[in-house]
TORLO-928992 format. One record per atom (N, C-alpha, C, O): z, y, x. Coordinates in steps of 0.05 Angstrom, whole numbers, plus 32768, in hexadecimal, padded with zeros to 4 digits. Each point is the difference from the previous one (the first is absolute). Layout:
# residues N
ZYX ...
# end
This chain:
# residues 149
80007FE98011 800080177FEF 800080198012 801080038012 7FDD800F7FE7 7FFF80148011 801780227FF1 7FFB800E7FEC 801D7FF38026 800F80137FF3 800780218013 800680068017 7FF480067FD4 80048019800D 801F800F7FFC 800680077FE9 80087FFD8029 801280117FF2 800A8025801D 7FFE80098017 800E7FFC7FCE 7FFC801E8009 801E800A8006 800F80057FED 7FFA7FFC802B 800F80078002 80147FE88013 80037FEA7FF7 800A80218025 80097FF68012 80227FF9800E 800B7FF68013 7FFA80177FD2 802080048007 800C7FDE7FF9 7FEE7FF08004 802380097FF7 801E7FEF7FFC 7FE97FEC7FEE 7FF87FE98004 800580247FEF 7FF47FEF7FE3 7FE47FF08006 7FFA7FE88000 7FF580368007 7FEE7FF28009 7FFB7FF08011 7FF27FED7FFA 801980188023 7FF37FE98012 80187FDE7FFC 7FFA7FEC800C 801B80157FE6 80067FED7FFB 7FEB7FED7FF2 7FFC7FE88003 7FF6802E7FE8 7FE77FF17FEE 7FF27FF7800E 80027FE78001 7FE880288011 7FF67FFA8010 7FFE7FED8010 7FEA7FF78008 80367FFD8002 80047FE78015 7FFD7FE97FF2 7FF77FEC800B 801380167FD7 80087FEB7FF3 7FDE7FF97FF2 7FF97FEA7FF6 7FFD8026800C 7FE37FFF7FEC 7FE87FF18019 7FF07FEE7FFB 8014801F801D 7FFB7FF5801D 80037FE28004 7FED7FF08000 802A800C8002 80127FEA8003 7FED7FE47FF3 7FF77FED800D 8006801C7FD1 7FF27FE77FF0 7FDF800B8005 7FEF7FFC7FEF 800C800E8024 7FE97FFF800A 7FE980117FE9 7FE97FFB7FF9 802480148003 7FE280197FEE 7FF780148015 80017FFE8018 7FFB800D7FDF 7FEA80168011 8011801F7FF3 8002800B7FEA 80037FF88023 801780157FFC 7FF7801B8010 7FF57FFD8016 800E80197FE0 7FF28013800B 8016801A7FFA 800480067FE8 800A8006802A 8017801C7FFF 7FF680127FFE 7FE97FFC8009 801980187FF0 7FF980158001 801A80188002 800D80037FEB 7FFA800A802A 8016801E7FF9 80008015800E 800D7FFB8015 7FEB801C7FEB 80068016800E 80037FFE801A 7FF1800D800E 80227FE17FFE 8012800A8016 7FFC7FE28010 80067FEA7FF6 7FF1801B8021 7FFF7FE9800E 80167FF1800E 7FFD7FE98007 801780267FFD 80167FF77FFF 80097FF27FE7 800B7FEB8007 7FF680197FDF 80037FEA7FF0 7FF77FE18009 800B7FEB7FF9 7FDE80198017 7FF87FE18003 80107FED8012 80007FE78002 800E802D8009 801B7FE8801A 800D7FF77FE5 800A7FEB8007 7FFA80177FE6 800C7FEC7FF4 7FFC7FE57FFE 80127FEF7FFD 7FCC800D8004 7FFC7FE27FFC 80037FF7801D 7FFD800F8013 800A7FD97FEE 80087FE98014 7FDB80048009 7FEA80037FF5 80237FF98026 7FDC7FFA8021 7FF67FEB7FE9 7FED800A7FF4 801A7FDE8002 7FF17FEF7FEF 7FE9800A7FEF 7FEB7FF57FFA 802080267FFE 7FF180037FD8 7FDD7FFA800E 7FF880058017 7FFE7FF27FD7 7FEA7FFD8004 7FEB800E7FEF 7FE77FFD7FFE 8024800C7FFB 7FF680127FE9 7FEE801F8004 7FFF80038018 7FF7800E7FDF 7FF1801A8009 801380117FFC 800E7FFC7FEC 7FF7801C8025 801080127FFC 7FE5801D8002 7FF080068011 801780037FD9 7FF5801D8002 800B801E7FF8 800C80067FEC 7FED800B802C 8018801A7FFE 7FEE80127FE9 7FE880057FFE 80287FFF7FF7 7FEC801A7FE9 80127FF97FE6 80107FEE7FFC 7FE6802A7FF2 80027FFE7FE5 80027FF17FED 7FE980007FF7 80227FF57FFE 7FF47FEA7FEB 7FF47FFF7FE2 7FFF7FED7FF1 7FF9802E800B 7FF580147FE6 7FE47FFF8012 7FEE7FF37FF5 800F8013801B 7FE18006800E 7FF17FF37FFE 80027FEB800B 7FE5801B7FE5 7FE57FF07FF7 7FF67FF08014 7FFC7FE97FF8 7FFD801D8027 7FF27FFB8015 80147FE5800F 7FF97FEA8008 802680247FF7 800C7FED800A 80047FE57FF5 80037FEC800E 7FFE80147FD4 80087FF17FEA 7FDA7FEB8007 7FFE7FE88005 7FF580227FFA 7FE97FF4800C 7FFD7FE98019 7FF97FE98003 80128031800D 7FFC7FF4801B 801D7FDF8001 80007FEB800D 801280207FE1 80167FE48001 7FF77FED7FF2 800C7FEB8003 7FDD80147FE9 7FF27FED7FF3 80057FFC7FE2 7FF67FF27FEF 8019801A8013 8009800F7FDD 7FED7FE87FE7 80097FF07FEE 7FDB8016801A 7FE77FFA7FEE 80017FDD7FFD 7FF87FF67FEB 80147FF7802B 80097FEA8001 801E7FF57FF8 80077FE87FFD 800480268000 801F80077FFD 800A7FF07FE6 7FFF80097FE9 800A7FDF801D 80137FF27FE8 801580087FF4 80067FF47FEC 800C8025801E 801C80067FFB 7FFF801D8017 7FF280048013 8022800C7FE2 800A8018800A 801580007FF4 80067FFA7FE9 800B800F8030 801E80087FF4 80048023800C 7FFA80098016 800E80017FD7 800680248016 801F80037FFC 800D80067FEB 7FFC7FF5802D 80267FF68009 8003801A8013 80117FFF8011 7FDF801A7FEE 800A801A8013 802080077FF2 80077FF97FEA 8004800F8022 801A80148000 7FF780167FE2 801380097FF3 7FDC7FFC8009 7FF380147FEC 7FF67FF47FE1 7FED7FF07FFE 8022801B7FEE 7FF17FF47FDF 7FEC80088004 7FEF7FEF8006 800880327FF7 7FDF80058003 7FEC7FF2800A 7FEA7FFC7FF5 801E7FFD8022 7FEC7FF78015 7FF87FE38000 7FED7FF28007 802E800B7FED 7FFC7FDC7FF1 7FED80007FE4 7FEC7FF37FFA 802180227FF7 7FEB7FF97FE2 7FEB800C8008 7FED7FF97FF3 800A801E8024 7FE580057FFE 7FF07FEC8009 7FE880017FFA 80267FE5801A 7FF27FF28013 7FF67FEF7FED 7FE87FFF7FFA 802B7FF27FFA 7FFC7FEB7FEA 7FEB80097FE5 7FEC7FF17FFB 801880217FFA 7FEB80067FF1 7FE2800B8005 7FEF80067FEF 800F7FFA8038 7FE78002800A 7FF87FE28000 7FEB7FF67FF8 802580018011 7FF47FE18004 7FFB7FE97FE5 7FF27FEB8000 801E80227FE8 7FFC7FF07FED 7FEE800F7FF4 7FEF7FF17FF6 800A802B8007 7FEE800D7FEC 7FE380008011 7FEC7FF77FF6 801680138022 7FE58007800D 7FF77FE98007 7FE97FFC7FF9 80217FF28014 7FFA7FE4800E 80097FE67FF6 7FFF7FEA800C 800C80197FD9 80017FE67FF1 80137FEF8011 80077FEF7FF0 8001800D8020 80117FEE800B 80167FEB7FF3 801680087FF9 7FDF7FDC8004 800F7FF47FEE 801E80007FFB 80097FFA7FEA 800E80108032 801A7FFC7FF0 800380158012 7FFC7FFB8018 800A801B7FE1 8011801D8014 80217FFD7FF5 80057FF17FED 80078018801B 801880047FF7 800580218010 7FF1800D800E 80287FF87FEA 8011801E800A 801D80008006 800B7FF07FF0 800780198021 80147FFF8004 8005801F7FF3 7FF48013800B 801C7FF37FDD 800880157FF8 801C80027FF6 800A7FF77FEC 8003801C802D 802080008009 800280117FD7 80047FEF7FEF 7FFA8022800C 800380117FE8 80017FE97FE9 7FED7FF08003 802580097FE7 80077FEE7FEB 7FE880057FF0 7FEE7FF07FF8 8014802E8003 7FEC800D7FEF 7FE680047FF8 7FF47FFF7FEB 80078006802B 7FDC7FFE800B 7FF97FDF8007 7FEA7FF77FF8 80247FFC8012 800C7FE87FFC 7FF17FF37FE3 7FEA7FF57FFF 802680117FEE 7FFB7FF47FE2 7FE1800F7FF5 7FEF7FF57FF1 800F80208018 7FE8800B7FEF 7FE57FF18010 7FEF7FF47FF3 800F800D802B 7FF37FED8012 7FFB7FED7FF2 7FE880017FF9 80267FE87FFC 7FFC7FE37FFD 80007FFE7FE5 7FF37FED7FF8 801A80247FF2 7FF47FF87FE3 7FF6801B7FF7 800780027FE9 7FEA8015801F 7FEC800C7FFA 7FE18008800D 7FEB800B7FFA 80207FE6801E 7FE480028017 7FF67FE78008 7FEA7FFC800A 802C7FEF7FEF 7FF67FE67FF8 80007FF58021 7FF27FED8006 801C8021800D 80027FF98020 80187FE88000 80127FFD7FF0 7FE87FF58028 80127FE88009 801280158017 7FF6800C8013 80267FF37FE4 80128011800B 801C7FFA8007 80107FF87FEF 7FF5800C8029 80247FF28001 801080198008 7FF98014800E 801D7FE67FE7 8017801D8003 80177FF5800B 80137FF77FF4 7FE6800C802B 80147FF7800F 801C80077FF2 80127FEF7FFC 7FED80307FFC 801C80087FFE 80107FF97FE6 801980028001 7FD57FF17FD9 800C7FF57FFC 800B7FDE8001 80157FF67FF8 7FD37FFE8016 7FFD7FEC8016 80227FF58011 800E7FEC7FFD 7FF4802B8014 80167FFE8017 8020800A7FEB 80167FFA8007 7FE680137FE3 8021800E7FED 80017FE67FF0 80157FF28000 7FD180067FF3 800A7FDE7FF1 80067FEE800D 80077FEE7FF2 7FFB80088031 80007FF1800C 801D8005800A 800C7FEB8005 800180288000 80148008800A 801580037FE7 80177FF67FFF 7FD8801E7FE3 801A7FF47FE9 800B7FEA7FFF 80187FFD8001 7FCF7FE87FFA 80087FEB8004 80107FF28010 800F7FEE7FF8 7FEF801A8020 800C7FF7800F 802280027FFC 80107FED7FFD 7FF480298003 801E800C7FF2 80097FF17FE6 80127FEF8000 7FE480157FF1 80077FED7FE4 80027FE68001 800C7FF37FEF 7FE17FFE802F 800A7FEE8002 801C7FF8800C 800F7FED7FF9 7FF58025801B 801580018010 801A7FFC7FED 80157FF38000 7FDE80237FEE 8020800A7FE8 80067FE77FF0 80167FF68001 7FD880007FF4 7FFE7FE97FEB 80147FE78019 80167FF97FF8 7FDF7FFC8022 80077FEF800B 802780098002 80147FF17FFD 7FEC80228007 801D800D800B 801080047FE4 801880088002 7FE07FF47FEB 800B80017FE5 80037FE77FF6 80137FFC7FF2 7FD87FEF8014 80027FE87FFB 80187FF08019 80107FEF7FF9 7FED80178019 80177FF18014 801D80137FF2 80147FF47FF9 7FEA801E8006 802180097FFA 800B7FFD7FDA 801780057FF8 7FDD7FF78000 80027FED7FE0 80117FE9800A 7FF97FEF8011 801E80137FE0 80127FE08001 7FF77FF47FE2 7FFF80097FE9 7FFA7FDD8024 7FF87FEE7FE0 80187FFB7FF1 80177FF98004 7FD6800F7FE4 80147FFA7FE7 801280127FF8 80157FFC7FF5 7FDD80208013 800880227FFA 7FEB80077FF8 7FEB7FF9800B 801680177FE0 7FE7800E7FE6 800180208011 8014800E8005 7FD87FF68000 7FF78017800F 800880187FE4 7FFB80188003 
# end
C-alpha cells in the first residue's frame, strides 16, 4: 500500500515506522528537516522537506498513486486543509486528519463527512477511564461483605 502522510513529529514518524515496518511504501512529508531524525537509520521509506498543502510537492510524493493519507502536523488547519486536498482534489481512497479541537473535530467527520481522530477527546476518555477504574477497584476492595452500601 502506498501511504502518504504529512507531518513528522511524535505521531507521525511513529506512523511512519510502523507502516514501514509491515512493508508499504510510505512517503513523509514536513517542513523541517530536522523532523526527519526522528525515524530510526532503518526507515525505508521517502522523506520529503516542504509543505504538505503544495500542489507540486503533493505530486512529486505521488499523491496520484496514494492509497491512504493521514495529516498528523501539530496544526488542525493544516491537517483539514491537507486531508481535504487529498480526499477532494485527488480522490485518495482513505485520508484521515488528526484534529486536536473536539469541535471542528465533530463538524469535520459528521458534516464534511472526513475520517478524523481527536486525540484530545481520545487521550481525557482514556485517562477518565482510567480513574473510574481505579475508583471502582479501591471501592470494591474496601467494601466488607455483607454491608449494604
Amino acid at each position: 500500500m502506498r501511504v502518504i502522510i504529512v507531518g513528522c513529529g511524535r505521531v507521525g514518524s511513529q506512523l511512519a515506522r510502523e507502516l514501514d515496518l509491515a512493508h508499504h511504501d510510505v512517503t513523509v512529508i514536513d517542513e523541517k528537516m530536522e523532523a526527519f531524525n526522528r525515524l530510526e537509520g532503518d526507515f525505508g521509506g521517502t522523506m520529503i522537506v516542504g509543505d504538505g498543502v503544495d500542489d507540486d510537492l503533493l505530486n512529486k510524493a505521488g499523491i496520484r498513486d496514494a492509497d491512504a493519507f493521514a495529516a498528523v502536523t501539530n496544526g488542525d488547519n493544516r491537517n483539514i486543509m491537507a486531508a481535504q486536498i487529498a480526499q477532494r482534489v485527488y480522490h485518495v481512497p482513505h485520508v484521515i486528519a488528526r484534529i486536536y479541537d473536539p469541535l471542528r473535530e465533530e463538524f469535520y467527520r459528521t458534516t464534511m463527512k472526513m475520517d478524523t481522530l481527536c486525540t484530545t477527546t481520545l487521550g481525557a476518555s482514556i485517562i477518565a477511564r482510567s480513574i473510574l477504574d481505579h475508583a471502582d477497584a479501591e471501592s470494591a476492595s474496601t467494601s466488607v461483605p455483607g454491608e449494604s452500601s
